[in-house]
N, C-alpha and C positions, 0 to 999 in steps of 0.2 A: 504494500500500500504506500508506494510513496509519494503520492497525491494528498494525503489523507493531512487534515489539520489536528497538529498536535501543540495544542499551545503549556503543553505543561517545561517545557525547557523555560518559555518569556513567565510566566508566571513564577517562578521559581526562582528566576534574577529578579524578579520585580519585590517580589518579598525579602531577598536580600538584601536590596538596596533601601527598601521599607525599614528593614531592621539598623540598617548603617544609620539611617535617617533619623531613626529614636535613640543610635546609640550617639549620634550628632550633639543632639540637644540636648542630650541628660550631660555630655562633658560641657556644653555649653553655661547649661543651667550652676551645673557643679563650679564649674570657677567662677561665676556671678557669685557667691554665697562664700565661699572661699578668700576671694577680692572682698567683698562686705564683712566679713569676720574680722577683719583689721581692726576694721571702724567701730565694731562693737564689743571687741579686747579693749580698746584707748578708751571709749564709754564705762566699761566697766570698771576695768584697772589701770586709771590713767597713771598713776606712780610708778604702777611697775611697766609699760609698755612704751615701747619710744617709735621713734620713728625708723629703726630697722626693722619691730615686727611689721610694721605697715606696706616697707616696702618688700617684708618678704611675701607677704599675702597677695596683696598687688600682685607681684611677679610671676605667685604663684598659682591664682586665678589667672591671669590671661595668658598663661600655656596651659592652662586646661582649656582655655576658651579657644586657643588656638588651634590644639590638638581635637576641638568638634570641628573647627571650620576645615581642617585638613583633612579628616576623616569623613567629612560630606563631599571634600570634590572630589577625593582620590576616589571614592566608592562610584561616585557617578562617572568617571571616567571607564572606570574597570564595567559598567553596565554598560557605557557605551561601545565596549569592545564587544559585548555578548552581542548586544542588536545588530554591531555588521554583521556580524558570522552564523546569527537567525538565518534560517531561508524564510522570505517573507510569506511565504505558506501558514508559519509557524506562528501568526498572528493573526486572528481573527479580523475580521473586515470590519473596521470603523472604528477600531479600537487604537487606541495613539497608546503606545507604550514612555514616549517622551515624558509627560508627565512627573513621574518620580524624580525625572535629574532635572526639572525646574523648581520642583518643591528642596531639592538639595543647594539647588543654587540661590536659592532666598533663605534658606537657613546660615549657608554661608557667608552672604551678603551681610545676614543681622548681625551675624556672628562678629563680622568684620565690624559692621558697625558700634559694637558693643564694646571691642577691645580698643575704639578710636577714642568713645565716648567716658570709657571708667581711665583711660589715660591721660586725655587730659582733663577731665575733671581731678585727676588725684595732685597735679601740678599745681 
């Protein structure tokens, strides 16, 4: 049968990159909280916290935040290798498999925007 539509190969990278895409956000999310723990060490225990923990959390947050933005493009890259090498059989008619690597590229986008915006706001 090799006519026959088997979309379980695209569906299979689509949840992959589904998974990449959640595991995007939870590093994203993760160094937002990390970056803000600074700020609520110095709230807490302003005597004993100076401004190296600050900048260690800083620093330490926006490579985790770096590491979702990184791990959104790389993932959607690596899908896009899947989709040339689909035969377009292999996709059901009307169905856009594109989708997930633009949902990856606006998490990477915030992403970006996020490490722009807690950088120089920490300045």
């Amino acid at each position: 049968m090799p006519n026959s539509i088997d979309p379980r190969v695209l569906f299979a990278a689509e949840r992959t990159i589904l998974a990449w895409n959640r595991t995007s956000i939870a590093l994203i999310a993760f160094g937002f909280i990390v970056e803000r723990s600074g700020l609520l060490l110095i709230l807490l225990m302003p005597e004993r916290m100076g401004s190296l923990s600050l900048h260690f959390t800083l620093w330490t947050g926006l490579g985790f935040i770096l590491l979702g933005v990184i791990s959104a493009l790389y993932s959607s890259k690596q899908y896009a290798g899947v989709l040339r090498v689909l035969d377009p059989s292999d996709i059901p008619q009307g169905y856009n498999p594109k989708w997930a690597m633009l949902v990856n590229a606006v998490v990477a986008f915030l992403g970006t925007l996020l490490i722009v915006a807690l950088y120089i706001g920490h300045r």
